[in-house]
N, CA, C and O atoms as CSV, one atom per row, in Angstrom:
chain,resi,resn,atom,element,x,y,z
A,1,UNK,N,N,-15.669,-40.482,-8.856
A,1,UNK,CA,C,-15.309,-40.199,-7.502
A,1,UNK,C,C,-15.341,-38.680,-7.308
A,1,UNK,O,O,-14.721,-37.887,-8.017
A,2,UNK,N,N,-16.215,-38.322,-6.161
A,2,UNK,CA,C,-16.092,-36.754,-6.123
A,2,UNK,C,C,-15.154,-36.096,-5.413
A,2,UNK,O,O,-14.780,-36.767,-4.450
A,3,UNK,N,N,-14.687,-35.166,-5.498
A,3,UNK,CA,C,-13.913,-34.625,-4.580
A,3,UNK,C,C,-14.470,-34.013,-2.870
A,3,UNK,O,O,-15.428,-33.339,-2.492
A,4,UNK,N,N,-13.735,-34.424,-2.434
A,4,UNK,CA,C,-13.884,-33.498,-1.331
A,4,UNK,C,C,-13.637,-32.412,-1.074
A,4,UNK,O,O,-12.426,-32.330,-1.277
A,5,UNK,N,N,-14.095,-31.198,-0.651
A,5,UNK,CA,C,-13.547,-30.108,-0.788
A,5,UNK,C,C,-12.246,-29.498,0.586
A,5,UNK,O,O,-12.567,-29.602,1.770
A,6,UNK,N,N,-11.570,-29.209,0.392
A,6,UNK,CA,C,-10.263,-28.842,1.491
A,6,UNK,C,C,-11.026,-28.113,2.273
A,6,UNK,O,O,-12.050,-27.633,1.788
A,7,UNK,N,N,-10.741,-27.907,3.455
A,7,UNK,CA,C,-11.234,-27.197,4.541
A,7,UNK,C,C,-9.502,-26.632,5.117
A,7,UNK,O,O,-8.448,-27.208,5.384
A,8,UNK,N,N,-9.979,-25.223,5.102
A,8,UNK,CA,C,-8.454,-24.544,5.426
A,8,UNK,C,C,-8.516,-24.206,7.094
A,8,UNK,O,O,-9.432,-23.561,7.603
A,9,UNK,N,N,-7.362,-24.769,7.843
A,9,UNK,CA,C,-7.479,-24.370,8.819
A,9,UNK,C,C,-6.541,-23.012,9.383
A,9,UNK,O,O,-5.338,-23.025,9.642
A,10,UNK,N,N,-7.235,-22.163,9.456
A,10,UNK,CA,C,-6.558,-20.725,9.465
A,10,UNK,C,C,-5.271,-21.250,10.787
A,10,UNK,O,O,-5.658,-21.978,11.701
A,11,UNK,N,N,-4.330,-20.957,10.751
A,11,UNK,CA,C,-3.066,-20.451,11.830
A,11,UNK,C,C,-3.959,-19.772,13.581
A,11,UNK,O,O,-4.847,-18.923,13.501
A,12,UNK,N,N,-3.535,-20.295,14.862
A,12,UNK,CA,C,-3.888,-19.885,15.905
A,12,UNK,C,C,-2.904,-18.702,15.986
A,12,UNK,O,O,-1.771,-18.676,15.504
A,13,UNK,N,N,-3.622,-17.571,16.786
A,13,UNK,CA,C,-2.799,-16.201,16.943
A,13,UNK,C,C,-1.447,-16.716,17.390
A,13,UNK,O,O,-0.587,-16.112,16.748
A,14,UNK,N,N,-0.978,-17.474,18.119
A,14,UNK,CA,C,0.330,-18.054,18.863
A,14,UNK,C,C,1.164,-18.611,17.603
A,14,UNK,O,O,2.393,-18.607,17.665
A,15,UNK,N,N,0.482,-19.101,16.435
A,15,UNK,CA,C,1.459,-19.158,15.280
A,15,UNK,C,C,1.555,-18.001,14.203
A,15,UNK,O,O,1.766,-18.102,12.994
A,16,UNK,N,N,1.345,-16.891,14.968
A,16,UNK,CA,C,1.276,-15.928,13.501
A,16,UNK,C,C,3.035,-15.370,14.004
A,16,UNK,O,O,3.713,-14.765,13.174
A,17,UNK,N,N,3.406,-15.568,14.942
A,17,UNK,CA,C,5.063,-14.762,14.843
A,17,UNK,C,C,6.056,-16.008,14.360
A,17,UNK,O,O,7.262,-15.790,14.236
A,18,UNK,N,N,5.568,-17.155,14.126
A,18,UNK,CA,C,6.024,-18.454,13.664
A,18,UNK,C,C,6.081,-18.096,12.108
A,18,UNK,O,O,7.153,-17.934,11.526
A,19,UNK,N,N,4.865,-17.988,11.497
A,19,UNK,CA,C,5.017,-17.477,10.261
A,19,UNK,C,C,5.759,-16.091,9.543
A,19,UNK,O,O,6.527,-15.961,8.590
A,20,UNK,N,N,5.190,-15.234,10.402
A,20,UNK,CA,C,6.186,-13.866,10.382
A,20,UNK,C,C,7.814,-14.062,9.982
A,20,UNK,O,O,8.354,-13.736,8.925
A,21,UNK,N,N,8.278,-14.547,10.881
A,21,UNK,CA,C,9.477,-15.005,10.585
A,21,UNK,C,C,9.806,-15.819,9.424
A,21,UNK,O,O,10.883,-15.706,8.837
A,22,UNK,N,N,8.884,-16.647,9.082
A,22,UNK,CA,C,8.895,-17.376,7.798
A,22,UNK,C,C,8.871,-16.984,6.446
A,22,UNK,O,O,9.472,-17.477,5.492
A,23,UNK,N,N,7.975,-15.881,6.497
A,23,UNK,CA,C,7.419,-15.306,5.229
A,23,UNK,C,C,8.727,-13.797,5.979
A,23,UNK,O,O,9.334,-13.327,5.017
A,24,UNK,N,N,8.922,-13.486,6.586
A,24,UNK,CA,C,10.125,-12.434,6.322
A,24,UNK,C,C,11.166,-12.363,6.341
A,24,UNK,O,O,11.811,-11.367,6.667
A,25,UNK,N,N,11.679,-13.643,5.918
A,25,UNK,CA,C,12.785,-14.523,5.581
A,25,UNK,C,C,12.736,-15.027,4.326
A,25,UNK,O,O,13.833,-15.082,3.769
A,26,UNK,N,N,11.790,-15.418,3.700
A,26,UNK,CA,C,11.076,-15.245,2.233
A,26,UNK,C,C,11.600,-14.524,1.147
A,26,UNK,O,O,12.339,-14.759,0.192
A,27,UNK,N,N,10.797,-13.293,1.736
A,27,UNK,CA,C,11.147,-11.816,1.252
A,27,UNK,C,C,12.187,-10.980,2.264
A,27,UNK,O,O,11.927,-9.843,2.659
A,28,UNK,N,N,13.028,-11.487,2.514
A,28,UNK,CA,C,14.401,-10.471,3.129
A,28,UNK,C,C,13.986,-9.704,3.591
A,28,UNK,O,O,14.528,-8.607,3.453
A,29,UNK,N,N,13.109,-9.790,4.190
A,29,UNK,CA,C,12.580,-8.395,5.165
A,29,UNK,C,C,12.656,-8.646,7.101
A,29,UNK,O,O,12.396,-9.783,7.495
A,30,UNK,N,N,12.874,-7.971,7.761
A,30,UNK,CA,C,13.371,-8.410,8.955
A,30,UNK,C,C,11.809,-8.290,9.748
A,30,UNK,O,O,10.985,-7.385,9.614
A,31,UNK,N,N,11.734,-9.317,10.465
A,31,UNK,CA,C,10.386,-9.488,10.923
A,31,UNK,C,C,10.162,-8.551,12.019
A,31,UNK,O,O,9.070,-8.034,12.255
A,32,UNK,N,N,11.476,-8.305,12.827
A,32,UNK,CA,C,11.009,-7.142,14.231
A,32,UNK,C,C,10.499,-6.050,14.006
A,32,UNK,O,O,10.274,-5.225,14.892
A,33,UNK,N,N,10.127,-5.808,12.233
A,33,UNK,CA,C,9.869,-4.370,11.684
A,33,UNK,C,C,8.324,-4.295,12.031
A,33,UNK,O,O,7.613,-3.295,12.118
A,34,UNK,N,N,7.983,-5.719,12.216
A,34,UNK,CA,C,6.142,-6.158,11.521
A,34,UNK,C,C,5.545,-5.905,12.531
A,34,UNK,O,O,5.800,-6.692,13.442
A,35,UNK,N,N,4.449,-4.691,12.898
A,35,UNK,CA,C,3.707,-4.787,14.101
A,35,UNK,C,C,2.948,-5.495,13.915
A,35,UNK,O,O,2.192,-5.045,13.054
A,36,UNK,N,N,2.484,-7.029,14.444
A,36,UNK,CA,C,1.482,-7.463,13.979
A,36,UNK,C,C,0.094,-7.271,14.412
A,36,UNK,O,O,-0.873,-7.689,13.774
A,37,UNK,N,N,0.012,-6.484,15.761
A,37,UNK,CA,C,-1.804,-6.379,16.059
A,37,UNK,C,C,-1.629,-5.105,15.840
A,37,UNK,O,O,-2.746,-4.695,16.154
A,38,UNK,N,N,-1.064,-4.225,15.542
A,38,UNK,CA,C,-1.795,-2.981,14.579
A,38,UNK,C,C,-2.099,-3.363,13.199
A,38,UNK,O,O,-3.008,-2.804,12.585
A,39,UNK,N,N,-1.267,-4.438,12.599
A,39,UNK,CA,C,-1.665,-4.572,10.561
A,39,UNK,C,C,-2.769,-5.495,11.219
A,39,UNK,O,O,-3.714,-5.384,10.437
A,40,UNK,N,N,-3.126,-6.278,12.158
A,40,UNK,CA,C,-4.384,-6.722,12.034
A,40,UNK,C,C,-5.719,-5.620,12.138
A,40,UNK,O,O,-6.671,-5.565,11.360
A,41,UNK,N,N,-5.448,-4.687,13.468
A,41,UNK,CA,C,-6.385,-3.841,13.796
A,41,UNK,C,C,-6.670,-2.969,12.847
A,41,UNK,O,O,-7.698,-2.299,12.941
A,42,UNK,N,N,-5.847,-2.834,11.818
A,42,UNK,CA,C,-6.318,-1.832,10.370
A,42,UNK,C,C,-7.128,-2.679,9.441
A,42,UNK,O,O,-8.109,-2.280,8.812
A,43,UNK,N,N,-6.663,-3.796,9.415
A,43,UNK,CA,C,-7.223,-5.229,8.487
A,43,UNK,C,C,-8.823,-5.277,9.209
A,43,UNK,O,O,-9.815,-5.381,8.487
A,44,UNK,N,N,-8.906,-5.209,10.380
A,44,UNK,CA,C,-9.857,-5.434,11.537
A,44,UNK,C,C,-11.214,-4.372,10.669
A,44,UNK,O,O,-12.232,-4.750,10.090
A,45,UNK,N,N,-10.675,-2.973,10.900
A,45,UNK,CA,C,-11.529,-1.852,10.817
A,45,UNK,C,C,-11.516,-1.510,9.559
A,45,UNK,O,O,-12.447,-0.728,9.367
A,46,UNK,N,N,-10.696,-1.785,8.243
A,46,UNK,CA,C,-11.156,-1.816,7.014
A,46,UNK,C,C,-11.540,-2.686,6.495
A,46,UNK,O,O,-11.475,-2.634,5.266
A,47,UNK,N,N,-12.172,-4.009,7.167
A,47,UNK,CA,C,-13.170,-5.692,7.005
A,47,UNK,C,C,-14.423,-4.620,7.334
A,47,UNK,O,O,-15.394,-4.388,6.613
A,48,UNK,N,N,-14.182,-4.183,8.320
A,48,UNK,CA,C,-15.483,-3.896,9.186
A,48,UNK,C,C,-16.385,-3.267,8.758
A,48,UNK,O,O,-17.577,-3.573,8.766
A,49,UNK,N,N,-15.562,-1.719,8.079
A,49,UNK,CA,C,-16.233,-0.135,7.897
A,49,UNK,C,C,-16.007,-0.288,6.403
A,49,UNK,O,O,-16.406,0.793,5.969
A,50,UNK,N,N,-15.633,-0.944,5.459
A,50,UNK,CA,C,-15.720,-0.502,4.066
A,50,UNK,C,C,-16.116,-2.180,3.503
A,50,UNK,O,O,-17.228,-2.446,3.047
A,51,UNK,N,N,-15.182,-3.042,3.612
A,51,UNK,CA,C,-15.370,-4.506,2.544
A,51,UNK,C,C,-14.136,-4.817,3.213
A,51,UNK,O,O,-13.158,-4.144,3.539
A,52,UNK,N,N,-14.619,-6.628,3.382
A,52,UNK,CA,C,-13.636,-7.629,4.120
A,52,UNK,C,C,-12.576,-7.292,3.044
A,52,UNK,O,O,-11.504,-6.712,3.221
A,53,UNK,N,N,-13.398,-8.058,1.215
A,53,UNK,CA,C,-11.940,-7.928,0.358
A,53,UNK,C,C,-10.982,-6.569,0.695
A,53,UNK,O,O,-9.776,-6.809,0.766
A,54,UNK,N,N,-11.414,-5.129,0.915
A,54,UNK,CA,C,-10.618,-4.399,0.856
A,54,UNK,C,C,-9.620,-4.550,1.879
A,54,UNK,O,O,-8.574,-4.018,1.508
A,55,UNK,N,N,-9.510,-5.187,3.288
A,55,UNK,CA,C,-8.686,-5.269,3.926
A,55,UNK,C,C,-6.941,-5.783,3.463
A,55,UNK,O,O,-5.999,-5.025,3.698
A,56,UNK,N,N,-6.741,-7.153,2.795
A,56,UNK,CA,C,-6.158,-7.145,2.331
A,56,UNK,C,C,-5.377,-6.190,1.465
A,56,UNK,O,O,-4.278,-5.792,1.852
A,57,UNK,N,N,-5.803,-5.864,0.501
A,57,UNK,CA,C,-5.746,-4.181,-0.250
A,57,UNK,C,C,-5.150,-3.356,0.152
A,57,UNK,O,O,-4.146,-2.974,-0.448
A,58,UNK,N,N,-5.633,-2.692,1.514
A,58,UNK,CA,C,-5.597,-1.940,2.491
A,58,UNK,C,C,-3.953,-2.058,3.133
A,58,UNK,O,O,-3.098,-1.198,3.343
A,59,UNK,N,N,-3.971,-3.253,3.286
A,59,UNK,CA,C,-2.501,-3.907,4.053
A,59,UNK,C,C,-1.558,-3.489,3.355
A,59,UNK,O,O,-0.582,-2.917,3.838
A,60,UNK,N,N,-1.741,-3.748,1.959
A,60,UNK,CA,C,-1.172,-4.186,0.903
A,60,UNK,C,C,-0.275,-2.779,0.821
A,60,UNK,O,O,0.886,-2.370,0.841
A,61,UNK,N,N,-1.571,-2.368,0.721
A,61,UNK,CA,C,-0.863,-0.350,0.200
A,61,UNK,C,C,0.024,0.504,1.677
A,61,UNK,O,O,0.970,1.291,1.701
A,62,UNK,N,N,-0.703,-0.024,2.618
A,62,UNK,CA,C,0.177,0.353,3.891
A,62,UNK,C,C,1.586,0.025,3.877
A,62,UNK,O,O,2.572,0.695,4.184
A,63,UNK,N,N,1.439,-1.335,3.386
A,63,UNK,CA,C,2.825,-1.737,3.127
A,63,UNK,C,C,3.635,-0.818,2.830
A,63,UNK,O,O,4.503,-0.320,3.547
A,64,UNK,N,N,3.199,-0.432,1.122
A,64,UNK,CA,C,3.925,-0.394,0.285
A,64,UNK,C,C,3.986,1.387,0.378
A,64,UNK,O,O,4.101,1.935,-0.718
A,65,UNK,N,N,3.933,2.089,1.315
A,65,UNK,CA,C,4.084,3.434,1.729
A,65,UNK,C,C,5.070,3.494,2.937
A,65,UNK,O,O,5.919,4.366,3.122
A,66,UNK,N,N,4.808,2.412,3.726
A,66,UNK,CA,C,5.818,2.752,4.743
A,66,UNK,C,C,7.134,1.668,4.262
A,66,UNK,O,O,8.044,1.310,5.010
A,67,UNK,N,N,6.976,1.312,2.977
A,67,UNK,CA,C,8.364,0.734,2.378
A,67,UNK,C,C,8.933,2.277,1.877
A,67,UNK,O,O,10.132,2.538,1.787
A,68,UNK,N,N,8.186,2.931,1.670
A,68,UNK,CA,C,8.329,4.078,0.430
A,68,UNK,C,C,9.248,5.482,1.181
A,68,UNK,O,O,10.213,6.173,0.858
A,69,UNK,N,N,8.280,5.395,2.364
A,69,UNK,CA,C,9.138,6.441,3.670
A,69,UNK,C,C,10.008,6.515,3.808
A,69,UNK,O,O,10.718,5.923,2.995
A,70,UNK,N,N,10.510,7.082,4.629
A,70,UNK,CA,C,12.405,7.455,4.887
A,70,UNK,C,C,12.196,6.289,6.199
A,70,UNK,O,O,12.686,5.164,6.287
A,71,UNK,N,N,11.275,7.019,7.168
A,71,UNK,CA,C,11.453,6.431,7.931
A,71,UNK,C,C,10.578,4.958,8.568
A,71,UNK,O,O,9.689,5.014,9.418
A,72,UNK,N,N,10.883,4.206,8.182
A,72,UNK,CA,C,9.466,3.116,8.860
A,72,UNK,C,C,8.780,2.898,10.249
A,72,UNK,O,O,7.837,2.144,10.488
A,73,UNK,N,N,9.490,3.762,11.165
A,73,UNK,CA,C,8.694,4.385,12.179
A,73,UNK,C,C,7.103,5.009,11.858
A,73,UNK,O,O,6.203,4.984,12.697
A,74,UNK,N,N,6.994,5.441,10.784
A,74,UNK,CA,C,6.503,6.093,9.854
A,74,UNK,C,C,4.371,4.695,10.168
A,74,UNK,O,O,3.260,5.221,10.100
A,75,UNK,N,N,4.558,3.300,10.420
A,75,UNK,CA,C,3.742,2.770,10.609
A,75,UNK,C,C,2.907,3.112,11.482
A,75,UNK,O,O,1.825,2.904,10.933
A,76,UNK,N,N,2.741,3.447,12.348
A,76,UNK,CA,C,1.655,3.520,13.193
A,76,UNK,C,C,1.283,4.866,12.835
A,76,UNK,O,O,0.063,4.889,12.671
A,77,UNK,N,N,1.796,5.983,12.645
A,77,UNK,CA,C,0.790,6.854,12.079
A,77,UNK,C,C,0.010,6.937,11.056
A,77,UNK,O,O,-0.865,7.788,10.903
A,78,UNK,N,N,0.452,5.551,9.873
A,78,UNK,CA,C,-0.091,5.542,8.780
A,78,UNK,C,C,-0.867,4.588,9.126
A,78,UNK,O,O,-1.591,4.301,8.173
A,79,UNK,N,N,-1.095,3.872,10.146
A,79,UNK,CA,C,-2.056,2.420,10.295
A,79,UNK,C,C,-3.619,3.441,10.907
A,79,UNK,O,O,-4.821,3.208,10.775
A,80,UNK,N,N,-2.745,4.787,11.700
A,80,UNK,CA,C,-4.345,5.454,12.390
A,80,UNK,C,C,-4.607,6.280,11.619
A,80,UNK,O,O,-5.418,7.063,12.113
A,81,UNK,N,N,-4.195,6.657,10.105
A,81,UNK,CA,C,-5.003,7.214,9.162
A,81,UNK,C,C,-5.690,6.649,8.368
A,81,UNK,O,O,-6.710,7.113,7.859
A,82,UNK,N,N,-5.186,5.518,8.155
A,82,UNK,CA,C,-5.929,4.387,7.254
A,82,UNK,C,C,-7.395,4.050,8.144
A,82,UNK,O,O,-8.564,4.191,7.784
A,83,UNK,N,N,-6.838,3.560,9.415
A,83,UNK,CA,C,-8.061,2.961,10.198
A,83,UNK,C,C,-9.379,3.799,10.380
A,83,UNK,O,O,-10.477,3.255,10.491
A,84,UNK,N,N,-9.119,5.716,10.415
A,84,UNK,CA,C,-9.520,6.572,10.390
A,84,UNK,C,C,-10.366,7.052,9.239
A,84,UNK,O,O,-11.373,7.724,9.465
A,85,UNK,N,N,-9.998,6.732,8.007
A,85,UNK,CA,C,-10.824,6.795,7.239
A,85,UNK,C,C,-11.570,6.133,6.941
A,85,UNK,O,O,-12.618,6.467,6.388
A,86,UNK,N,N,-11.054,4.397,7.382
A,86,UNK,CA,C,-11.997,3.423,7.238
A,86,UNK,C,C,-13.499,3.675,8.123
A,86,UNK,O,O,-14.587,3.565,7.558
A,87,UNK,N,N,-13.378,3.983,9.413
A,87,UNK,CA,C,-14.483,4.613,9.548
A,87,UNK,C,C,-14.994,5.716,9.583
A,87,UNK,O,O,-15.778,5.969,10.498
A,88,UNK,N,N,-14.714,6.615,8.664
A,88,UNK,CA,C,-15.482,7.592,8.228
A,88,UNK,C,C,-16.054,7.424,6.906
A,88,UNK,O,O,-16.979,8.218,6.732
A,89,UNK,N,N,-15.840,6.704,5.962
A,89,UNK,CA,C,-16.333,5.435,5.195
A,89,UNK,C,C,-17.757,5.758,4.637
A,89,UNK,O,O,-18.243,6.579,3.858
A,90,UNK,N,N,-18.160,4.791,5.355
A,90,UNK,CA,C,-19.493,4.589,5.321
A,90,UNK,C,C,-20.296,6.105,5.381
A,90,UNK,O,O,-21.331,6.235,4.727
A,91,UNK,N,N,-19.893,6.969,6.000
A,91,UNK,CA,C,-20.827,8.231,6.014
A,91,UNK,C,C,-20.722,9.254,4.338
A,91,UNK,O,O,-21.460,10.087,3.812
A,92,UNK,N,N,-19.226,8.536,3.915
A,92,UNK,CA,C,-19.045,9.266,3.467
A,92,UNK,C,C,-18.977,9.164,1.420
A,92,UNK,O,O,-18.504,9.878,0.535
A,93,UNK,N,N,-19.790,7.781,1.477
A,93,UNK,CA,C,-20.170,6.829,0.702
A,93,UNK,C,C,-21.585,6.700,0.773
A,93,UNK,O,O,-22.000,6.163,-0.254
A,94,UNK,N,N,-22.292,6.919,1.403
A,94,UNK,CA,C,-23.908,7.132,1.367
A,94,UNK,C,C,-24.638,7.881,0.978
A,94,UNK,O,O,-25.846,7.708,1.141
């Protein structure tokens, strides 16, 4: 008997603050902290301008800098440096 293979059905944008709350309840982290369409729009433009895998990556380390900050206000200036280099990237890799 062969298997079938799973077909994943990704979450509609209207359930991603459903999960948010889920997964930052998880990890004790308070979800009103999470911008979520800027960590996409960095995820967005480092898929785009360097490698899909690096997006994740990308998130990953954003994270783990504006955990690192004093202040976590501290996100959106670090989401438009990240996004910023992501496209300068490619020019600068060729």
């Amino acid at each position: 008997m062969t298997q079938q293979p799973q077909t994943h059905q990704p979450l509609p944008p209207e359930a991603l603050n459903a999960w948010l709350a889920a997964a930052a309840a998880e990890l004790g982290l308070d979800p009103t902290e999470v911008a979520i369409g800027e960590l996409l729009d960095v995820a967005r433009d480092v898929a785009h301008d360097v490698a899909r895998p690096a997006a994740p990556l990308t998130t990953f380390l954003l994270g783990m800098a504006v955990g690192r900050a004093d202040d976590p206000a501290v996100f959106a200036e670090l989401a438009a440096r990240v996004s910023a280099r992501a496209a300068s990237w490619a020019a600068e890799t060729s």
